[in-house]
MIROMI-121983 format. One line per 2 residues: number of its first residue (from 1); for each residue x, y, z of N, C-alpha, C, O, CB. Coordinates in pm, 1 decimal, decimal comma. Each point is the difference from the previous one (the first is absolute). Glycine has a CB too. Layout:
BEGIN
NUM	X:Y:Z:X:Y:Z:X:Y:Z:X:Y:Z:X:Y:Z ~ ...
***
This chain:
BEGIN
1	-1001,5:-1785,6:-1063,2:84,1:109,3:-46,2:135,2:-7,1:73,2:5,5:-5,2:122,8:-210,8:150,5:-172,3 ~ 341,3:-145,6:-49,0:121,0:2,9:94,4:26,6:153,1:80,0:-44,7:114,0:-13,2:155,4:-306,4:-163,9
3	-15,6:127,0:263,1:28,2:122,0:122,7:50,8:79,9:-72,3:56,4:-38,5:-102,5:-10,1:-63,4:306,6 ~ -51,8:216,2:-175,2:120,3:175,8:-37,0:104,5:-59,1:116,9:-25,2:-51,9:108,7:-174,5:347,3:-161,3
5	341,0:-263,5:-20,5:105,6:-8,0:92,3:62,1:175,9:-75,3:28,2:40,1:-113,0:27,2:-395,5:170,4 ~ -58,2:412,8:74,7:46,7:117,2:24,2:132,2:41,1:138,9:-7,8:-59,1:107,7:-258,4:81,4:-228,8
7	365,2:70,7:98,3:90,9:-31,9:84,0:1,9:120,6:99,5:29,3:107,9:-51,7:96,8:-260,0:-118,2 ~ -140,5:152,0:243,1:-27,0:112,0:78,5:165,7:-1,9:113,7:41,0:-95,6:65,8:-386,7:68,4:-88,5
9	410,6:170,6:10,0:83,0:-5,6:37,1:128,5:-74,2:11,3:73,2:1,8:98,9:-239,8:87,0:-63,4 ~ 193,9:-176,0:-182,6:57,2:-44,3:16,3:-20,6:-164,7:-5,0:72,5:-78,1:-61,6:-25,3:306,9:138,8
11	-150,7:-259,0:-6,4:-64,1:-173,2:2,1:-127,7:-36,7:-81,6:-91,0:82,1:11,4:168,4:-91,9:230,7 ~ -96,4:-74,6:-305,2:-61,0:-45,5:-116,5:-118,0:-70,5:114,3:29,3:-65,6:100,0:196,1:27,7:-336,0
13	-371,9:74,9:185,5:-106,4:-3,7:76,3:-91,6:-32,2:-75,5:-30,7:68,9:-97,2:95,4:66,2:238,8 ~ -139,1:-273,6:-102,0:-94,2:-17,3:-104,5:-187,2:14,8:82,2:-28,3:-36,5:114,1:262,6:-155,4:-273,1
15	-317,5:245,7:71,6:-107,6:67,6:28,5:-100,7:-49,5:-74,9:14,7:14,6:-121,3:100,7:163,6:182,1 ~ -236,1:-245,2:-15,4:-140,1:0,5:-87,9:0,5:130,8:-111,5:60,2:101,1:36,4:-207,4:-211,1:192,2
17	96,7:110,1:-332,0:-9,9:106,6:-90,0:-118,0:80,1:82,2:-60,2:-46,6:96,7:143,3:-82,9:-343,2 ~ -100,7:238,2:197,9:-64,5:70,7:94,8:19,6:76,1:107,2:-48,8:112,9:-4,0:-20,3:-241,3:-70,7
19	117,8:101,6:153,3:47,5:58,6:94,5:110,4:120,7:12,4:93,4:7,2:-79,8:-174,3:-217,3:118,7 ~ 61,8:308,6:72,8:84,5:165,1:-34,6:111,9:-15,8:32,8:28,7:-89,5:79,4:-181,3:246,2:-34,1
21	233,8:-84,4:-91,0:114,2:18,8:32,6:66,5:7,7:188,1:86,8:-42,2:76,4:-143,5:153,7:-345,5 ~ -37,8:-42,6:260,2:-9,7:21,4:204,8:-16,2:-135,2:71,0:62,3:-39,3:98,7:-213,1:275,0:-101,3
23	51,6:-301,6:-69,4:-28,8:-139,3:63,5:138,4:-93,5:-23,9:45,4:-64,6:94,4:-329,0:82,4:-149,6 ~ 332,2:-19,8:-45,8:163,1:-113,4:-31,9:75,7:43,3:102,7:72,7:-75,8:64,2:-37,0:56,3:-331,8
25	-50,4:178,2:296,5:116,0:58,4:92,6:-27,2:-27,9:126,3:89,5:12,1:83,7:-39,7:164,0:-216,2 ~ -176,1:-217,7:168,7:-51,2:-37,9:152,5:79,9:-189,7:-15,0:89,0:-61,1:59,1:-413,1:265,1:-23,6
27	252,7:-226,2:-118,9:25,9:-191,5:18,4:170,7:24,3:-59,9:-51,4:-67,9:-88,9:-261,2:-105,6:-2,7 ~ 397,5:189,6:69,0:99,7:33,7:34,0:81,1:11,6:111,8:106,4:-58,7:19,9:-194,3:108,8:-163,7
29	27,6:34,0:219,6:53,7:-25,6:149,4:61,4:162,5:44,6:94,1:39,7:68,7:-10,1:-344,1:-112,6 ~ -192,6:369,9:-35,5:25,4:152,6:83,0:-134,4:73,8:-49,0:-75,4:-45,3:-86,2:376,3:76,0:78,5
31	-316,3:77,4:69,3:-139,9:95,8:-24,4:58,6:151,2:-81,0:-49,1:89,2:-69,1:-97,0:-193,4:335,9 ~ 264,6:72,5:-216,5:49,5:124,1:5,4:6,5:56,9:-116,1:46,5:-94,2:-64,1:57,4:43,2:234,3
33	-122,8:183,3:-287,7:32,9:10,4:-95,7:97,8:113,5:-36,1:65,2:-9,0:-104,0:-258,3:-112,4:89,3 ~ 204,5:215,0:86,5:39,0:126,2:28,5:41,8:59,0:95,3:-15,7:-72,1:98,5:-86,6:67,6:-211,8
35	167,7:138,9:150,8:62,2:39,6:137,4:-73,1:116,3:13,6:-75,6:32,0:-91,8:313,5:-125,2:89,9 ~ -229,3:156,4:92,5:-64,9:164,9:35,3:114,3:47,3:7,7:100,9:-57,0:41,5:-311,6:51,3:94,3
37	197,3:139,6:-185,5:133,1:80,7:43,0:79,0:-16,6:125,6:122,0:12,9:10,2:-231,3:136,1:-129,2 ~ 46,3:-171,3:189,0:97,9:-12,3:152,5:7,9:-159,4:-13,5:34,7:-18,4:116,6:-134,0:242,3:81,3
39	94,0:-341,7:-246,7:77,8:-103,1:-49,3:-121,2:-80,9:52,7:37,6:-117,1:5,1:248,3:172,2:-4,9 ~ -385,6:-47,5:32,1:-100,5:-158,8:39,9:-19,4:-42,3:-111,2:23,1:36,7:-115,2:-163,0:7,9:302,4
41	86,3:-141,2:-129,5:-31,0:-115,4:-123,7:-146,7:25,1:-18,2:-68,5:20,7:100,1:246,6:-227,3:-39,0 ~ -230,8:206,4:-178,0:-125,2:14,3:-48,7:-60,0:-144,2:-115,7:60,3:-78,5:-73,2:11,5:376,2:113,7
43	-221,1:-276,0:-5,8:-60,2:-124,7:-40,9:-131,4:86,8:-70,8:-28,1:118,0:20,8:124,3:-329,0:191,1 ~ -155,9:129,5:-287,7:-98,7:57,2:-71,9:-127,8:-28,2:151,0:-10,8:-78,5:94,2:113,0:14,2:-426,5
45	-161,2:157,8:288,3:-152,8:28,5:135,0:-130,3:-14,4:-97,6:-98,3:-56,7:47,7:217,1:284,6:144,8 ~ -125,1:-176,1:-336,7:-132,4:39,8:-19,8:-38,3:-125,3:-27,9:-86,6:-59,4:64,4:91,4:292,0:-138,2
47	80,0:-297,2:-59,1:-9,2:-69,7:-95,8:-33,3:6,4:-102,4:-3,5:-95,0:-78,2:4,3:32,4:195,4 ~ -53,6:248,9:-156,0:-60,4:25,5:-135,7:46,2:78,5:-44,6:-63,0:59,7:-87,3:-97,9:-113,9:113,5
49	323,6:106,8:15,3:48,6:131,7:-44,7:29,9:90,1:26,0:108,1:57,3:-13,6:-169,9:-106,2:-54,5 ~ -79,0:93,0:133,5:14,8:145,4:108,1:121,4:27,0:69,1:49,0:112,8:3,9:-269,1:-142,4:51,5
51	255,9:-41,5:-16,5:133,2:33,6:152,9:111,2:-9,3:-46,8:95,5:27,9:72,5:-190,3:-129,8:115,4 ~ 114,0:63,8:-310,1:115,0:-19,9:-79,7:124,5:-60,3:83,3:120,0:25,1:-10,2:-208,9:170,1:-137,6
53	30,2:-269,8:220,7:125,9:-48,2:125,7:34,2:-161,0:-69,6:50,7:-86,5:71,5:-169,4:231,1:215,8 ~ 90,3:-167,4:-408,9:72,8:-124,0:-49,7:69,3:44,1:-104,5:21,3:-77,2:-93,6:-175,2:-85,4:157,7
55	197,7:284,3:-66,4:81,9:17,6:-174,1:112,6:-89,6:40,8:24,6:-33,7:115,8:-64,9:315,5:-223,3 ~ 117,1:-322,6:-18,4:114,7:-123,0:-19,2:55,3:86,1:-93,8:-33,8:117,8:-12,2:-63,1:-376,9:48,7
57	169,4:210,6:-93,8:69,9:-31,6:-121,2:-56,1:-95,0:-105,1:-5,1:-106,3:61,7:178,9:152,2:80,5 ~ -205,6:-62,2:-229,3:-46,0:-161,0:-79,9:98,7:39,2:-162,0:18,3:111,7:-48,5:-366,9:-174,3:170,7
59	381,7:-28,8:-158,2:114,2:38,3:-95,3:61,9:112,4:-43,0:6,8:36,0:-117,6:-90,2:-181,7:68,6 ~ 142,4:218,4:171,4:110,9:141,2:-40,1:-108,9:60,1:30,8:34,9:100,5:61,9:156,6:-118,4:-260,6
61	-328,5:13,9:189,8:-49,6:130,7:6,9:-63,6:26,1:125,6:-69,0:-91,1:45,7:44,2:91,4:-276,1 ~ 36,8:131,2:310,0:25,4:-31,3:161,1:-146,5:123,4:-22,5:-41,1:71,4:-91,5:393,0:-145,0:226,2
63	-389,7:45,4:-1,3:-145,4:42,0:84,5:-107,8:-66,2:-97,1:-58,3:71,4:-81,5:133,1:189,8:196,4 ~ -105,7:-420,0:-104,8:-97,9:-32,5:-37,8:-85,1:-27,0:83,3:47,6:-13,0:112,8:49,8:-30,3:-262,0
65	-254,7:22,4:138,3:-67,2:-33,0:110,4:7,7:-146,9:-26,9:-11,6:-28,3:-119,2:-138,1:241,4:164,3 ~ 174,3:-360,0:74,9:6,7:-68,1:-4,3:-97,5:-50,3:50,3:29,5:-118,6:15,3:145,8:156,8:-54,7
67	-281,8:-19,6:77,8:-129,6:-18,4:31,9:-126,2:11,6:-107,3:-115,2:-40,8:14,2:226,7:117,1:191,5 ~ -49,2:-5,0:-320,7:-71,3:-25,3:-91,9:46,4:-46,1:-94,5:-94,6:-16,9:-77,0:-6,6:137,7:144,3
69	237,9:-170,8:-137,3:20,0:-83,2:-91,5:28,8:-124,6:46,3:44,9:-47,5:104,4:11,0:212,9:-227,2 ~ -109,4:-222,6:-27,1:5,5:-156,2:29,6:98,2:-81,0:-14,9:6,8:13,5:-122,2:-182,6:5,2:75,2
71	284,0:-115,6:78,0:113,4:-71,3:-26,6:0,1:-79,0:-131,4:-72,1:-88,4:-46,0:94,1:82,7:285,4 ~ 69,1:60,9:-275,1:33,5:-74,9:-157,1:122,4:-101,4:-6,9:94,5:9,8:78,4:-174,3:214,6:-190,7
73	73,8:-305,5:30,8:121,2:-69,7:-29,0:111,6:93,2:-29,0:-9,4:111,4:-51,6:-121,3:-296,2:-31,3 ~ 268,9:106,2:134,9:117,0:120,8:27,9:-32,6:148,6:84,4:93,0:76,0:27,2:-11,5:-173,6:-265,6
75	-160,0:115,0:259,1:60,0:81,7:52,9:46,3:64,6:127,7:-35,7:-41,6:110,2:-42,4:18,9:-277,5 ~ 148,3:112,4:152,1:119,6:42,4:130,5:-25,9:107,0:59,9:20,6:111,0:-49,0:153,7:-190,3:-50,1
77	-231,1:54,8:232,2:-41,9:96,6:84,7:126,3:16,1:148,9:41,3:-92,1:70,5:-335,6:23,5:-176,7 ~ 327,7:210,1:114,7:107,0:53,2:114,0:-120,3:48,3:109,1:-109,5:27,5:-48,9:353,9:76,3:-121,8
79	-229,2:-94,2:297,2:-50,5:22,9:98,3:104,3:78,7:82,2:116,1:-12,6:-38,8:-271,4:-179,5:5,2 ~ 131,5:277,2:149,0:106,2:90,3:71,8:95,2:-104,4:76,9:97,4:33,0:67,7:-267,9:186,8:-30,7
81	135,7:-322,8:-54,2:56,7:-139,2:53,0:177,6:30,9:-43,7:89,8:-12,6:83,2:-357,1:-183,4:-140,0 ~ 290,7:236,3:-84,1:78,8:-10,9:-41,5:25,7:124,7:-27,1:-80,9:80,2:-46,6:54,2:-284,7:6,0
83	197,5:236,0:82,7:25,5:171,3:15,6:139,7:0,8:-164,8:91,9:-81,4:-8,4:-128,1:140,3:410,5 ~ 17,7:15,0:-470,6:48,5:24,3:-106,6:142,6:71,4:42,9:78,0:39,1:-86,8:-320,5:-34,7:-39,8
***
């Protein structure tokens, strides 16, 4: 099966099919997905949702859980990495 190439922040990332959104954003070269109000950096903890500490962005549409969707071809995921 060919790779999903998905661009996360900006850089074009290619991924076994299968694999979450949270996971591209780890082998990427950050954990981070989000900020806390007082500005830390946040990473997903549960991995199933609950903690909602991986919402992203994934095409325009912002607070997704990235721990539970799966990476598709094209598509474009923002992380707090990147300040608007």
């Amino acid at each position: 099966m060919p790779d999903v190439v998905l661009n996360i922040n900006g850089h074009d990332i290619r991924v076994a099919p299968g694999v979450s959104v949270a996971a591209a954003i780890a082998m990427a070269g950050s954990a981070a997905t989000r900020r806390a109000v007082g500005g830390a950096a946040r990473a997903p903890l549960c991995g199933m949702g609950v903690c909602q500490e991986c919402r992203v962005t994934i095409d325009g549409r912002m607070h997704q859980l990235s721990c539970q969707t799966l990476c598709a071809d094209g598509m474009r995921v923002t992380t707090c990495e990147v300040r608007p």
